[in-house]
N, C-alpha and C positions, 0 to 999 in steps of 0.2 A: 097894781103892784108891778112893777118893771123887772125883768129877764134877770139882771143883774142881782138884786133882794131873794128872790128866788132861788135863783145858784148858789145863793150864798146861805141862804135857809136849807139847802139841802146839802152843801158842804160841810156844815156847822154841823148837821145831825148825824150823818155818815163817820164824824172825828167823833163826836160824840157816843156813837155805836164801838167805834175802833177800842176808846177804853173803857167802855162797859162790858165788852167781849175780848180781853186781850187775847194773842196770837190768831184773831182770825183777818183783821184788815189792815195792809202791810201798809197802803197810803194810796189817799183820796188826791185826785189830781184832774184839773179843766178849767174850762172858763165857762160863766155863767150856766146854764145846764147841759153843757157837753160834761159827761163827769167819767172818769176813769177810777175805777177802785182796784186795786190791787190785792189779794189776797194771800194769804199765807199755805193756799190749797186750790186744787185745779176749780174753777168758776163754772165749768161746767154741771155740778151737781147743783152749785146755787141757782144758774139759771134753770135749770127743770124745777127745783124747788119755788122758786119764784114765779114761772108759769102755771104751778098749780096753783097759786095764790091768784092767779089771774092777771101779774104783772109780765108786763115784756121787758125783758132784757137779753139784751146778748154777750157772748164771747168775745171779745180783742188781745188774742192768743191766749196761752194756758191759764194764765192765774189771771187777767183783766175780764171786769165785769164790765161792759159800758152801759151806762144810764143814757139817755136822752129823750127824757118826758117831753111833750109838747111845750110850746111857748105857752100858751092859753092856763098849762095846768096851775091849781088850785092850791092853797099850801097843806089843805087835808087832805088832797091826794099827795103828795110828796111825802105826811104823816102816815098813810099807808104803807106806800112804799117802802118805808123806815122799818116801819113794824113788820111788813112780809118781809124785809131783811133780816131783820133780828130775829127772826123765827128760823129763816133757811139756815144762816149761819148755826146758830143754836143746833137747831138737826142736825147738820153736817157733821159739827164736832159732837156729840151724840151719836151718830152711828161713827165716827171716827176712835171715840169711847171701850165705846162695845165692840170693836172690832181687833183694837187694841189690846181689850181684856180678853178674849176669846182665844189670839194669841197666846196671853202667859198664861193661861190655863194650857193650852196645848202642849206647849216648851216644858212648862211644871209637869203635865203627866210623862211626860216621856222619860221626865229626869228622877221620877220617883222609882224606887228598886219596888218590884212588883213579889 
């Protein structure tokens, strides 16, 4: 399978992440497995989420994730990869959630006459 199928296998599933998790990936952008994802939230918690899943990925300023799996790699690894995405992303906005609601709880106690 050639570089190009490849990038395009993992482009396809990354858009296909984007709207199975709206408001978390603002747009997927590269050529063949150079891959730039853009998020709707600083990428930093993704990549730590993601190296605990045992994948590498790094920052390319705030909100870019960059991908760059090997040439060699496998298309069930790049199905990993998918999946420890859709997992960080999920957490993130999950504790994004609960942090959320943690707030109107506080603002609501403050605002109740005691």
């Amino acid at each position: 399978e050639d570089v190009a199928r490849k990038g395009d296998y993992l482009a396809r599933g990354l858009r296909r992440l984007a709207r199975q998790q709206p408001g978390t990936i603002k747009e997927v952008r590269g050529l063949g497995l150079m891959v730039g994802v853009e998020l709707h939230r600083p990428a930093g918690e993704v990549v730590q989420a993601l190296r605990q899943a045992g994948i590498l990925a790094v920052k390319a300023g705030d909100t870019v994730l960059r991908l760059l799996p090997p040439l060699i790699v496998k298309r069930g690894e790049i199905r990993t990869l998918l999946e420890a995405l859709a997992g960080a992303l999920a957490q993130a906005s999950a504790t994004d959630a609960a942090a959320a609601a943690g707030e109107v709880k506080e603002s609501m106690e403050g605002a109740l006459p005691r």
